[in-house]
C-alpha positions as CSV (number, residue, x, y, z in Angstrom):
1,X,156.5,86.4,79.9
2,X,153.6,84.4,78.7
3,X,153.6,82.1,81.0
4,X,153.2,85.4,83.3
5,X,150.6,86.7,81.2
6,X,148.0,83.9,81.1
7,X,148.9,83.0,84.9
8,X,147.7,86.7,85.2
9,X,144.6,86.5,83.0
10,X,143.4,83.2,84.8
11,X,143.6,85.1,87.9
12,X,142.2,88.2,86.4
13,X,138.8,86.2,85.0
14,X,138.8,83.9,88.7
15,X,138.0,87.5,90.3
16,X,135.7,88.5,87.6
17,X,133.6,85.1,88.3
18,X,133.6,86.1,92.0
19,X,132.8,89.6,91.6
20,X,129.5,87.8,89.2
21,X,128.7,85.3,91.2
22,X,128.4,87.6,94.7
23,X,125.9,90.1,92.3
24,X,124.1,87.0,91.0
25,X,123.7,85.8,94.5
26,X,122.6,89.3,96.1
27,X,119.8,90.1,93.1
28,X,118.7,86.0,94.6
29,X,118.7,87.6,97.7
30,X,116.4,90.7,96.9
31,X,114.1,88.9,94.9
32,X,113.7,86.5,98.0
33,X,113.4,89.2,100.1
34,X,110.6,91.2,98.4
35,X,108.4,87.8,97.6
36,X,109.2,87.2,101.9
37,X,108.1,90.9,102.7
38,X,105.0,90.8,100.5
39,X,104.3,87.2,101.7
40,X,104.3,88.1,105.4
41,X,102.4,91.4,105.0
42,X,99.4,88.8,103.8
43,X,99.9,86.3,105.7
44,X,99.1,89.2,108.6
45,X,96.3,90.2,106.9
46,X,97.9,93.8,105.9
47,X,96.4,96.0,104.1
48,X,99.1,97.8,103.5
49,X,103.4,97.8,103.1
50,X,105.2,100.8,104.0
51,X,109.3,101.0,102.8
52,X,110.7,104.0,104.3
53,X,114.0,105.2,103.7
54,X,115.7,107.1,106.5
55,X,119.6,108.0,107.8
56,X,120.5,104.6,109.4
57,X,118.2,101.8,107.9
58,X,115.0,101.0,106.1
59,X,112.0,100.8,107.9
60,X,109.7,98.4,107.4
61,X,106.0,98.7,108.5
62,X,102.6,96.7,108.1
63,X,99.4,98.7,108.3
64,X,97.0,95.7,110.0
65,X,93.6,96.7,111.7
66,X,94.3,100.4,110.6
67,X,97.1,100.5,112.6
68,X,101.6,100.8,111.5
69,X,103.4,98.3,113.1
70,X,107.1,98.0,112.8
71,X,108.7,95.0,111.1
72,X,112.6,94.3,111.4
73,X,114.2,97.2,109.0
74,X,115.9,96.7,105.9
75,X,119.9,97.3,105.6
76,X,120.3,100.7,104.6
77,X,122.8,99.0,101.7
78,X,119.7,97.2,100.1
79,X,117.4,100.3,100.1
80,X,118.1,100.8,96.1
81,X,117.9,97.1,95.3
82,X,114.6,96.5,97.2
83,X,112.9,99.6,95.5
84,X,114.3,98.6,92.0
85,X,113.1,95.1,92.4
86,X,109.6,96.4,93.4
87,X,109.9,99.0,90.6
88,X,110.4,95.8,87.8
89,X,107.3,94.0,89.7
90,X,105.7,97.0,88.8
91,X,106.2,98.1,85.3
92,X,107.9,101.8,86.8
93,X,111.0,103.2,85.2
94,X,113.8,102.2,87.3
95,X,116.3,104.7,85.9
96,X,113.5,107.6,87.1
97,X,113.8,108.6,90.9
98,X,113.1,112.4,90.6
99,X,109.5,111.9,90.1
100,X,106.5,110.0,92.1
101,X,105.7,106.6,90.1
102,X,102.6,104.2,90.1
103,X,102.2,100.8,89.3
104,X,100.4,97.4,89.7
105,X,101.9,93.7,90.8
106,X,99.6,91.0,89.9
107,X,97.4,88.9,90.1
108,X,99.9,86.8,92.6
109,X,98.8,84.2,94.7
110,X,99.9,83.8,98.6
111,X,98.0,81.6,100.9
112,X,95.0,80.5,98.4
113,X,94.6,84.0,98.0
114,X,94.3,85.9,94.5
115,X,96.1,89.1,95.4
116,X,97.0,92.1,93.6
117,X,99.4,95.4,94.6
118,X,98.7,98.9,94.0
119,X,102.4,100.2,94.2
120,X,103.0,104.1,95.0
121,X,106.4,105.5,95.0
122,X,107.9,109.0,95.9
123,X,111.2,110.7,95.6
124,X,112.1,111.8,99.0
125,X,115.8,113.1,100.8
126,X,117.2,110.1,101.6
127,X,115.6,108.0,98.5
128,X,112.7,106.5,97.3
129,X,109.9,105.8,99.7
130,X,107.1,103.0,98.6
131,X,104.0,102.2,99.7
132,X,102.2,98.9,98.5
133,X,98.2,98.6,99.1
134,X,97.3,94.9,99.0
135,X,93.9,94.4,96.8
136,X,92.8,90.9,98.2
137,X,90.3,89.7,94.8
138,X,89.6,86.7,95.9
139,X,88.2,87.4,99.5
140,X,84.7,86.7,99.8
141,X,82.2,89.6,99.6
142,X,81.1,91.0,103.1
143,X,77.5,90.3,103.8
144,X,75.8,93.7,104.9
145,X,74.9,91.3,108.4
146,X,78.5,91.5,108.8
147,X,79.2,95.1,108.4
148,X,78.5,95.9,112.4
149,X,75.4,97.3,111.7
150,X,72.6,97.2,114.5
151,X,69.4,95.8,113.6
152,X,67.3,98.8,113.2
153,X,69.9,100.1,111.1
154,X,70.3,97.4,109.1
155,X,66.9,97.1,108.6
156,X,66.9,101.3,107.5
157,X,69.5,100.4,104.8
158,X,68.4,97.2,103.2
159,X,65.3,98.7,102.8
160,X,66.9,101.8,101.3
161,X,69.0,99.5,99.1
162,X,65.8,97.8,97.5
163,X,64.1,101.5,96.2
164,X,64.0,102.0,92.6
165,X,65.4,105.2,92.7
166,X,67.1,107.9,94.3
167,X,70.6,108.8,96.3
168,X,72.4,107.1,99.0
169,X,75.7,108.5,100.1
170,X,78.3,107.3,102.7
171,X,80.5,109.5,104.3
172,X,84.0,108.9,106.0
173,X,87.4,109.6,105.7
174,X,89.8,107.2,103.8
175,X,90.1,104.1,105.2
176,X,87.0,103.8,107.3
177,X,85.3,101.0,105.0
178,X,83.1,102.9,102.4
179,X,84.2,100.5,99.4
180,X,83.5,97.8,101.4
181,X,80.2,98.9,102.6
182,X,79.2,99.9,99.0
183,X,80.1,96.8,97.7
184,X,78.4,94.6,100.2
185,X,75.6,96.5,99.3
186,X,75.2,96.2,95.4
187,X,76.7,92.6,95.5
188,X,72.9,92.2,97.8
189,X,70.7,93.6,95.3
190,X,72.7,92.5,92.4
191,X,70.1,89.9,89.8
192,X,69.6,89.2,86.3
193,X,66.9,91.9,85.8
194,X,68.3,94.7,86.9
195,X,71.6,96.7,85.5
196,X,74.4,97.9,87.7
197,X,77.2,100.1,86.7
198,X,80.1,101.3,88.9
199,X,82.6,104.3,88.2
200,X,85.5,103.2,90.7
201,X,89.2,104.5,91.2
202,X,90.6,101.9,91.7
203,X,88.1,98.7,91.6
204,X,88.9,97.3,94.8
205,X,86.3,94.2,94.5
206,X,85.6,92.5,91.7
207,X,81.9,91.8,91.7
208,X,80.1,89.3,89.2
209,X,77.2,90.3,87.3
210,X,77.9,94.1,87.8
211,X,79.6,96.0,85.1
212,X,82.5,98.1,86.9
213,X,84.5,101.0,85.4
214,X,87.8,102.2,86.5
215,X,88.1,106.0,86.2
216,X,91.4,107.4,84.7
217,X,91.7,111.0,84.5
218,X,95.0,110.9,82.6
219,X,93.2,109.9,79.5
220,X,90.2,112.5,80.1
221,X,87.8,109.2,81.7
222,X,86.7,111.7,85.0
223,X,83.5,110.3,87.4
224,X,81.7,113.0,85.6
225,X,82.6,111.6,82.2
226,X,81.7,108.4,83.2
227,X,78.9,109.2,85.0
228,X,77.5,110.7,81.4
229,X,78.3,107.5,79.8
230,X,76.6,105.1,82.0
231,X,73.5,107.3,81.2
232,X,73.4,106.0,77.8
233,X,73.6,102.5,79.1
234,X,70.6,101.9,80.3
235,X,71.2,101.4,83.7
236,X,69.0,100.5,86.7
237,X,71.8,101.2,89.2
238,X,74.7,103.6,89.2
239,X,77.8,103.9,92.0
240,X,80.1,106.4,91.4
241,X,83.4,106.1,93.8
242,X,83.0,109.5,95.0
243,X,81.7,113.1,94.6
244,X,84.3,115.7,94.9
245,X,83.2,118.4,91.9
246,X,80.4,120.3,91.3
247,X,79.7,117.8,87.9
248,X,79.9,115.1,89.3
249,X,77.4,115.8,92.0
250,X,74.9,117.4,89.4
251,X,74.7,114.7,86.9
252,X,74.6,112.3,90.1
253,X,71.8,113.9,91.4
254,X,70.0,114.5,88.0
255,X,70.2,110.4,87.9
256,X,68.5,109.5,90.8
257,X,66.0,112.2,89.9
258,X,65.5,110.5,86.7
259,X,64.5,106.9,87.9
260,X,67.9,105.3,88.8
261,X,69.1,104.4,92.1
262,X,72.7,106.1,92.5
263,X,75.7,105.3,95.3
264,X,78.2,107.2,96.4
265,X,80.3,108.7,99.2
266,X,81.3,111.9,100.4
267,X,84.4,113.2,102.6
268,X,82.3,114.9,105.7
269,X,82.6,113.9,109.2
270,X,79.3,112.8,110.3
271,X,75.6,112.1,107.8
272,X,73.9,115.7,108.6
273,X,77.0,117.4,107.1
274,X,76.8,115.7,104.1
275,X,73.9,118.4,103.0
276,X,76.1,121.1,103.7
277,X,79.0,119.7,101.6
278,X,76.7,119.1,98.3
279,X,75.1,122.6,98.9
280,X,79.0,123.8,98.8
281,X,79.6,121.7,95.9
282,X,77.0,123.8,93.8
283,X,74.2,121.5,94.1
284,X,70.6,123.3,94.9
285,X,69.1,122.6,98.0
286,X,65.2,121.3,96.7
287,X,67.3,119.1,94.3
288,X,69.1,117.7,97.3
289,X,66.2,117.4,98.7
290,X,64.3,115.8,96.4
291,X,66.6,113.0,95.5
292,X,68.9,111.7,98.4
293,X,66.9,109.1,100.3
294,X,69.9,107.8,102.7
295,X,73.3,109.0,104.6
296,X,75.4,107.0,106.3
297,X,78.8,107.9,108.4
298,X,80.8,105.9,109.0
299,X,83.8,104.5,110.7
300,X,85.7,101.6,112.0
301,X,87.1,100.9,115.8
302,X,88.8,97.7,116.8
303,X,87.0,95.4,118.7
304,X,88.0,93.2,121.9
305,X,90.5,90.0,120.9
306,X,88.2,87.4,121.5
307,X,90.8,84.7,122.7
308,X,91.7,87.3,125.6
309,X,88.1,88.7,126.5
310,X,87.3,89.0,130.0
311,X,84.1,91.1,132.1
312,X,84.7,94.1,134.0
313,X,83.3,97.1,136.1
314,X,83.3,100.8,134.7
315,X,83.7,103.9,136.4
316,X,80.6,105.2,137.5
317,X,81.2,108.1,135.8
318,X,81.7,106.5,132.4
319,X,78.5,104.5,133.3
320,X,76.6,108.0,133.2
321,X,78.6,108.9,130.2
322,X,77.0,105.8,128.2
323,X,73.6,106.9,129.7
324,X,73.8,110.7,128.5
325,X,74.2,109.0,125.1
326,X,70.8,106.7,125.3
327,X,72.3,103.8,126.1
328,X,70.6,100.9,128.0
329,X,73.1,100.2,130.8
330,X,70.8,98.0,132.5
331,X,72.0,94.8,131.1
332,X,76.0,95.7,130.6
333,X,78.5,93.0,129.1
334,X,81.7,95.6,129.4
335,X,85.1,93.7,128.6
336,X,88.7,94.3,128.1
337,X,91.0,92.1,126.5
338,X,93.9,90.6,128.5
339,X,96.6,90.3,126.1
340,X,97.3,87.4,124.4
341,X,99.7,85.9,121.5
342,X,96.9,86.1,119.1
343,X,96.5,90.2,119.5
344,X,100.0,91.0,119.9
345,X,99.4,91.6,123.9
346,X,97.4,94.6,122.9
347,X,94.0,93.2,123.6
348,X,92.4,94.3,120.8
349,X,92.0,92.4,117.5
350,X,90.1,93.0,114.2
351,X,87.8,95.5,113.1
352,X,84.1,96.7,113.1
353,X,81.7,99.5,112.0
354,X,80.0,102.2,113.8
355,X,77.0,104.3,112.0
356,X,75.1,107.0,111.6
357,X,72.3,106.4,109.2
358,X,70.4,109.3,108.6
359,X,67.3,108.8,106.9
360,X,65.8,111.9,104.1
361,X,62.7,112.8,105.7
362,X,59.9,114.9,105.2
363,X,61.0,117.0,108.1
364,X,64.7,116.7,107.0
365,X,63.2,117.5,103.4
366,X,61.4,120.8,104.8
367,X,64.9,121.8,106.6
368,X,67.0,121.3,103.6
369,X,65.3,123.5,101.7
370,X,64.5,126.1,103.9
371,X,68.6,126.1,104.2
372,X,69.2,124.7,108.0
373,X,72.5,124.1,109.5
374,X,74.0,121.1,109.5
375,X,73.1,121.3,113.5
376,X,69.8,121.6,112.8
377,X,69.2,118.9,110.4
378,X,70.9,116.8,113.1
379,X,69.0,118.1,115.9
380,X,66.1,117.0,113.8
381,X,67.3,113.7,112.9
382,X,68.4,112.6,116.3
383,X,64.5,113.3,117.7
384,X,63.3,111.3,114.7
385,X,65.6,108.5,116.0
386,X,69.1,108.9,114.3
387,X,72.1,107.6,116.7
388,X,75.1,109.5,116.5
389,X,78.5,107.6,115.9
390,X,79.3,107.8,118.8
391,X,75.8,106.4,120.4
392,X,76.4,103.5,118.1
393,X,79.8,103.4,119.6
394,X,78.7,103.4,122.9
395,X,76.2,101.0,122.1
396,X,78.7,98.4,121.0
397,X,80.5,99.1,124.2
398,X,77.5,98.3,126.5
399,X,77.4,94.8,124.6
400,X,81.4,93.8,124.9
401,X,82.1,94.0,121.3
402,X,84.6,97.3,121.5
403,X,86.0,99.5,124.7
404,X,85.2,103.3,126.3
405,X,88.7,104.3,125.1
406,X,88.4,103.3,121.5
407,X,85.0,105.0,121.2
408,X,86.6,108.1,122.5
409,X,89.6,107.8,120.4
410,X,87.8,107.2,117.1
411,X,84.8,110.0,117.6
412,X,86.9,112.7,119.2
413,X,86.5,115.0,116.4
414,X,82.9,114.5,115.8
């Protein structure tokens, strides 16, 4: 009988070392897999990961060049582990999926790259769902050359940039490069003699030489309240992420009023709304007036893979189309990208801007407070020399940079 017993108990621990040694090797397996998914997504320049769990499998998308592109799916069976591996990278409760969850991974480093991951995480039907923005800190400050500005507008907003005082605001939805614009811009009048301060949430870039705040409004830290603060810091320059209450606006305004050049952006679609929006915000028109100097809309369109580019002919009637919005079409480079392994066959790769700067004058001035329409204030703009988002659009058509069918897809609700 004891010979039985231990002949039992060897085979009783033998399954026991199995049954550890196959979970040992699966949690090797899902921390592989999460460094592997994270890896590729940089490697592809992704801005950001998307786990989504639905009835059969996992899916698995990038978000490259403002676009979701599917990825091979993730096993149903390793939904849970992948999300509880991502949840430990993060610092979230992994007991807790009833609740939406926020965390950071990082500073990790893929490729020579300093990389960090703002992780968001939601409860849904079939489990939890993450999304992972990648925060790329060591990538090298845009130049505002860069930006796809044209000349005359870059020449509008470097000059804009340089006053001592007063408001510039850029509008756009999320995702349409106002960080990056923003940044660009007070990394190029950044210098030992002046003071910058920025009210951020979150700070995407880290710039050197600015002093940059990151808003938390869990612990009371608002724009507004920060806003107030930087006041008392003797600032020459103030950006504040964004204006989306009536204090915030205010005590922005009352700082460029005061001798300090402020940033910030605003959700409208296009640069005349932007007066309408503050006046809705509770701002007074004549203060408006008085202190914005600069709008800028803005958003971005892919542009033409340059390993597949090739010349062709448009429709006549898209021809006229570019001519009804003041474009030279007397010297047209029009392209199309082939296809190619280096744009996925899609013939389109990478990313530019298309503006609307709109600059404060004293005719804008008069019709802001006199309490025009945002159509008016354009109408008036547009004679003084303002190209619309879509003229810019067109414009970088007419020179082969981006296509008619882009420009129409990105400016169709403008």
């Amino acid at each position: 009988e004891i010979e039985q017993y231990m002949a039992a108990s060897e085979e009783d621990e033998l399954e026991i070392d199995l049954a550890g040694a196959a979970k040992e090797a699966q949690q090797s397996y899902i921390i592989s897999l999460v460094w592997r998914i994270i890896a590729e997504a940089v490697k592809e320049g992704a801005s950001d990961i998307h786990i989504e769990p639905f009835s059969r499998e996992t899916a698995l998308r990038y978000r490259i060049d403002g676009d979701l592109q599917y990825r091979q799916p993730i096993p149903k069976v390793l939904h849970n582990p992948v999300v509880t591996r991502i949840k430990i990278l993060a610092k979230a409760n992994i007991a807790e999926r009833r609740v939406p969850q926020d965390g950071r991974i990082g500073p990790l480093n893929f490729f020579n790259k300093k990389i960090e991951l703002r992780v968001s995480i939601i409860p849904t039907i079939l489990g939890e769902s993450v999304v992972m923005r990648i925060l790329d800190k060591s990538s090298a400050m845009m130049p505002l050359s860069d930006l796809g500005f044209r000349e005359e507008n870059l020449k509008l907003f470097e000059t804009a940039i340089r006053k001592p005082y007063g408001m510039i605001l850029v509008s756009g939805p999320t995702g349409s490069g106002k960080s990056t614009t923003l940044s660009s811009a007070l990394n190029t009048i950044k210098s030992p003699d002046k003071k910058i301060l920025t009210a951020e949430n979150p700070v995407e870039y880290n710039i050197e030489g600015i002093v940059q705040v990151q808003t938390k409004e869990e612990v009371g830290l608002t724009f507004a309240e920060a806003l107030k603060s930087f006041l008392r810091q003797d600032p020459d320059v103030i950006m504040v992420g964004e204006m989306r209450d009536q204090e915030t606006a205010s005590i922005a305004i009352r700082a460029a009023l005061t001798g300090h050049l402020v940033f910030s952006t605003i959700h409208t679609n296009d640069a005349p709304s932007c007066i309408t929006r503050l006046i809705d915000l509770g701002v007074d028109s004549f203060l408006i007036a008085d202190s914005v100097e600069l709008i800028i809309a803005q958003r971005l369109i892919h542009t033409i893979c340059k390993n597949c580019k090739v010349l062709i002919e448009l429709p006549e009637e898209e021809v006229k189309l570019l001519e009804s919005h003041r474009v030279d079409t007397s010297n047209l480079q029009l392209c199309k990208g082939e296809g190619c392994n280096i744009c996925n066959n899609g013939g389109l790769k990478g990313r530019t801007g298309i503006h609307e700067l709109m600059v404060i004058d004293d005719e804008v001035r008069d019709l802001i407070i006199k309490g025009a329409t945002a159509y008016e204030i354009k109408e008036a703009a547009m004679k003084n020399g303002m190209r619309t988002l879509r003229e810019d659009g067109f414009e970088k058509v007419a020179m082969g940079i981006t296509t008619f069918e882009e420009v129409m897809k990105i400016t169709q609700e403008i």
